[in-house]
ZAMARGU-4260 file (C-alpha; in steps of 0.2 Angstrom, whole numbers, plus 5000, padded with zeros to 4 digits):
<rodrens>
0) 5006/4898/5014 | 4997/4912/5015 | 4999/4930/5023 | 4983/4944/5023 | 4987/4962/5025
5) 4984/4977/5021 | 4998/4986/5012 | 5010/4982/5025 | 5021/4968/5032 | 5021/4956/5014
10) 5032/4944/5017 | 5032/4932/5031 | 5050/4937/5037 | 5043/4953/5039 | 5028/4948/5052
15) 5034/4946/5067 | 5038/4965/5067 | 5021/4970/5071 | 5020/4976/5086 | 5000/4974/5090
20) 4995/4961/5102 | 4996/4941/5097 | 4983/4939/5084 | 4971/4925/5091 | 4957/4928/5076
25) 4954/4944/5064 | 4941/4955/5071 | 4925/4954/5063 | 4922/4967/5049 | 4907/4975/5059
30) 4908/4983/5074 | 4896/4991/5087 | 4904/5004/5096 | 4912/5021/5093 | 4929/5014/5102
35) 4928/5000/5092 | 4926/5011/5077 | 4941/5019/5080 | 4952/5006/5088 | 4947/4997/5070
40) 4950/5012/5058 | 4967/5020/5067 | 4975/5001/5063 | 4969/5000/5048 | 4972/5017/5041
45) 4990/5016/5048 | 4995/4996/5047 | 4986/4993/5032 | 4977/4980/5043 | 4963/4976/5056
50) 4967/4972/5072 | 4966/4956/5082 | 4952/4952/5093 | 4964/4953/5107 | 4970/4971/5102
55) 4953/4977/5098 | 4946/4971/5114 | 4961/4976/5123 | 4960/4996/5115 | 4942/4998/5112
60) 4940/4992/5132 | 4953/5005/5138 | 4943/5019/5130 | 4926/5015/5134 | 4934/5017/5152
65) 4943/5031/5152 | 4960/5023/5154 | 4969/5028/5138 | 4964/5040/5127 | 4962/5041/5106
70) 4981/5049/5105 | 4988/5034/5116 | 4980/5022/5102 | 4985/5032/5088 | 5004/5034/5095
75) 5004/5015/5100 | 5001/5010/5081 | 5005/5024/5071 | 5023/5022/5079 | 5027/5006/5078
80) 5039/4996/5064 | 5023/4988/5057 | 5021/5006/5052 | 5034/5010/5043 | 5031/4994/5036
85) 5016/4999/5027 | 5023/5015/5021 | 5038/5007/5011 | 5030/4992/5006 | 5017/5004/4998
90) 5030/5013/4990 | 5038/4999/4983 | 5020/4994/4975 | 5017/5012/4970 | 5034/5015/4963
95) 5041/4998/4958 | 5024/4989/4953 | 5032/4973/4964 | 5033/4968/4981 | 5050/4971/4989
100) 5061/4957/4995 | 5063/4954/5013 | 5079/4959/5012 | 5075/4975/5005 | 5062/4980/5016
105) 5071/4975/5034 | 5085/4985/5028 | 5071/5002/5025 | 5063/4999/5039 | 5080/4998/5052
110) 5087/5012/5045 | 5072/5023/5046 | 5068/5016/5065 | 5085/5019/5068 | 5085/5040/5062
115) 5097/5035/5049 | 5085/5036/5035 | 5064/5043/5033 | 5050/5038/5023 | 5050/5053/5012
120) 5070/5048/5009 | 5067/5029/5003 | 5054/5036/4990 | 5067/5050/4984 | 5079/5032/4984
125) 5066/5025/4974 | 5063/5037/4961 | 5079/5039/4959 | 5085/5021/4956 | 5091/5011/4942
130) 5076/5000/4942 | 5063/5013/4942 | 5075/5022/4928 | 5074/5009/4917 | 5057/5005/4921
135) 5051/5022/4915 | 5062/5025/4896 | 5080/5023/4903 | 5084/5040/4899 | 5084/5056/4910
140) 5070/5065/4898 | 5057/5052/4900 | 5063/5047/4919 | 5060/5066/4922 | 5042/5066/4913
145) 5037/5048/4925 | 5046/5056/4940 | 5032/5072/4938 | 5018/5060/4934 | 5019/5050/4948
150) 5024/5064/4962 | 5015/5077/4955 | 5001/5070/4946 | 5005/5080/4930 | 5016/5082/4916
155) 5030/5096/4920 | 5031/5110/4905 | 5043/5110/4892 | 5055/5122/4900 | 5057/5114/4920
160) 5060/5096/4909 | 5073/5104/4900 | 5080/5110/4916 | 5078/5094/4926 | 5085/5082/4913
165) 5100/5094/4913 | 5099/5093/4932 | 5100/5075/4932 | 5115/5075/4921 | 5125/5088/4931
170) 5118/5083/4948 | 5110/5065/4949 | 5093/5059/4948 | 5092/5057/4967 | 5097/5075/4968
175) 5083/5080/4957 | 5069/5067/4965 | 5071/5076/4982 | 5067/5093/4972 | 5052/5087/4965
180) 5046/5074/4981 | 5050/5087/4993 | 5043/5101/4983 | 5028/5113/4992 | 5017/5106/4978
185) 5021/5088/4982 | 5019/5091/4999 | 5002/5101/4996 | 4997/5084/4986 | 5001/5072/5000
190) 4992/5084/5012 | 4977/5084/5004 | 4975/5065/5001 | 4978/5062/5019 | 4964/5074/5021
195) 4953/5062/5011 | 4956/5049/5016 | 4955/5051/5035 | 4942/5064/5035 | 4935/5061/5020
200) 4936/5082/5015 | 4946/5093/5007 | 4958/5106/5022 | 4952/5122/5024 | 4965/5135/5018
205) 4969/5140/5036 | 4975/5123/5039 | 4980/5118/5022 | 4995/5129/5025 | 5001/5123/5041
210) 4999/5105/5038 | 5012/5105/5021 | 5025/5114/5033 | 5021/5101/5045 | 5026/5088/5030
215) 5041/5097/5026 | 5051/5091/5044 | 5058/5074/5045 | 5043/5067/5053 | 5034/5070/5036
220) 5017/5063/5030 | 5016/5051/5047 | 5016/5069/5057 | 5002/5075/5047 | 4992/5056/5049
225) 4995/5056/5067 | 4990/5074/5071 | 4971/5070/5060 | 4969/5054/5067 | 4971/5060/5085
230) 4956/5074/5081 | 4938/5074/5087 | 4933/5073/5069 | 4942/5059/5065 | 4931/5047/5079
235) 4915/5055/5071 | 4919/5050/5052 | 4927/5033/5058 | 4908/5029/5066 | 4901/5029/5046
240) 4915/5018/5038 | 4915/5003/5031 | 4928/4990/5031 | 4937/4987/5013 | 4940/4968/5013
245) 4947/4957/4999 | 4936/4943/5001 | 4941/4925/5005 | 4946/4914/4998 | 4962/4921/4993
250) 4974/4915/4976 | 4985/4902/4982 | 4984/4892/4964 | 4979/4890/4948 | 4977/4873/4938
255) 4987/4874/4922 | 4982/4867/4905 | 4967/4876/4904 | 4962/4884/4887 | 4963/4903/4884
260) 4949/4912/4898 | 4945/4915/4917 | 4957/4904/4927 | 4956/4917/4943 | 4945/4928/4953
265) 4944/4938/4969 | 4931/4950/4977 | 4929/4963/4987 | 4919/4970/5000 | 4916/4988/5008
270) 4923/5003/5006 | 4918/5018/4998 | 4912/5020/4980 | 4920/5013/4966 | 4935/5000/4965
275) 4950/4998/4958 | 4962/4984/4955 | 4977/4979/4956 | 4988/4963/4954 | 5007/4963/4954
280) 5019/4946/4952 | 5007/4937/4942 | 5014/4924/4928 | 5018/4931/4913 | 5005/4922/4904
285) 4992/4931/4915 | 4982/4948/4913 | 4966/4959/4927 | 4950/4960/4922 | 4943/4975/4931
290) 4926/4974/4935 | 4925/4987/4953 | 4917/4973/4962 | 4931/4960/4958 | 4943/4955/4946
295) 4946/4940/4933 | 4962/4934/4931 | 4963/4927/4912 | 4975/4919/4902 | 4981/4903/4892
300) 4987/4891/4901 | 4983/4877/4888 | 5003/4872/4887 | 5010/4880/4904 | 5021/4868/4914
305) 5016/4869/4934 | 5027/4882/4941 | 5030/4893/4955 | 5030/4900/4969 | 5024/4917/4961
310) 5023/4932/4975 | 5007/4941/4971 | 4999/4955/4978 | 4980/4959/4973 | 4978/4977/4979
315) 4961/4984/4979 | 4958/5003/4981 | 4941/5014/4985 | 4936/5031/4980 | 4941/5038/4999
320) 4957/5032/4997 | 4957/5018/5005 | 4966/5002/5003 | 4966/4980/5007 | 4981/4971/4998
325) 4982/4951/5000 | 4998/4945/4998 | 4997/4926/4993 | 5011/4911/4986 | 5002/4909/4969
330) 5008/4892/4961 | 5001/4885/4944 | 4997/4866/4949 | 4995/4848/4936 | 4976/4846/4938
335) 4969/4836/4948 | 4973/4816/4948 | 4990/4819/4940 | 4982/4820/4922 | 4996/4825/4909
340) 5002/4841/4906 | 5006/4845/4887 | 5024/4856/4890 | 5026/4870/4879 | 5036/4869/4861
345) 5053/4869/4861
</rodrens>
């Protein structure tokens, strides 16, 4: 079985939280009119995924008419549980490099529906984890060092190191996470990426400012989406976009006892400029090919046993920012016609 998406619900247990209409067919990948346009991108930049027929129809018809408006579509999807979805299961691919269990993920997303918990808080939990600890050197001066990379895009100088490794001894990691997440520079980052990625442009310094104190209250990044997407400018750069697609058909299995070479592919369609590629959860014996149009998956499975299920996600990103993630059950099959397998060496 397998589940399409983009960045958001991953695992079947997960699905029926969406709260847009039944899906009855994907809507096609073009689309004629400015509603359309935006009905289209809004799910898509907030969901990580295009909306059904039915909903496109549904929303696309109400504005054409007159009878909702572009903040009624944004606050109908940008609000709902599908949401937040999207936004922890992106940090767990970010963060963690895997896809979280289903466990994992309902328990997220109730406590952040519920106000016990935010987005911003999960990736502070994140960051400060064990996993992501020992991921990243298992001790506090290389967590430290990963910690800035990631939230801050840079290294920090030998001195604030020092400081927050000692931070992290005295205090705890999570204490010195939600220094650095919630910092104004962190927050200035984030800004300016939602600003690229929904208008395609850089904020003026006018509105650079209000928008990072905007991201520093409990609604966070979301407030800052929602406020962008619900803008004239917005409708006008959505009519120009294309659709970042990860083409079918999607990975669901690879036939073991192949020599050493390509046993995988997938492509990709749309977006803006260049490509890049992603693939989490893949067996061991396999590594990405990049190649900004699509990716090979090699490897030797000359004396691999069939195995499996693998959860994988293939995440492909454009230059804009924008992002399609297929979520599939990969397993490595016996050829076909039941020919022998060779099993590996004891």
């Amino acid at each position: 079985m397998k589940h399409t998406i983009r960045l958001a619900a991953c695992l079947a247990a997960v699905a029926s939280v969406l709260t847009a209409a039944p899906a009855q067919g994907v809507a096609p990948a073009v689309f004629g009119t400015p509603a359309q346009h935006v009905v289209t991108f809004t799910y898509e930049d907030f969901l990580d995924a295009p909306p059904s027929a039915t909903s496109l129809a549904y929303w696309s018809d109400r504005l054409t008419a007159g009878t909702s408006s572009q903040a009624a579509v944004v606050a109908h999807v940008a609000t709902s549980e599908s949401a937040v979805v999207e936004q922890i299961s992106r940090l767990y691919y970010a963060l963690m490099r895997r896809v979280p269990s289903s466990a994992s993920l309902h328990a997220r997303v109730v406590a952040v529906q519920a106000g016990h918990d935010t987005v911003a808080g999960n990736a502070e939990e994140l960051y400060a984890s064990a996993e992501y600890f020992g991921a990243n050197g298992n001790n506090n001066a290389a967590w430290v060092t990963a910690l800035y990379r990631s939230a801050l895009n840079r290294a920090p100088s030998a001195s604030v190191a020092a400081s927050r490794v000692a931070q992290a001894s005295a205090r705890g990691r999570l204490y010195v996470a939600q220094q650095v997440y919630g910092s104004l520079e962190a927050r200035g980052d984030r800004v300016k990426a939602l600003y690229l990625r929904l208008l395609e442009r850089a904020p003026t310094a006018a509105t650079f400012a209000h928008w990072e104190a905007v991201d520093a209250t409990t609604a966070g990044d979301l407030a800052v989406a929602t406020a962008l997407a619900d803008s004239a400018e917005y409708a006008s750069v959505a009519q120009e976009r294309v659709s970042l697609t990860i083409s079918e058909p999607h990975l669901t299995s690879i036939t073991v006892g192949q020599p050493a070479g390509v046993v995988g592919n997938e492509e990709a369609t749309g977006g803006d400029g260049s490509r890049h590629w992603q693939v989490l959860g893949l067996p061991p014996s396999l590594t990405v090919l990049d190649h900004d149009v699509d990716i090979q998956i090699v490897g030797d499975l000359s004396a691999a046993p069939p195995s499996g299920p693998y959860t994988v996600a293939s995440i492909v990103t454009d230059d804009a920012g924008d992002v399609n993630v297929v979520i599939t059950s990969l397993r490595l099959v016996a050829p076909a016609g039941g020919a022998p397998v060779p099993l590996p060496k004891p």
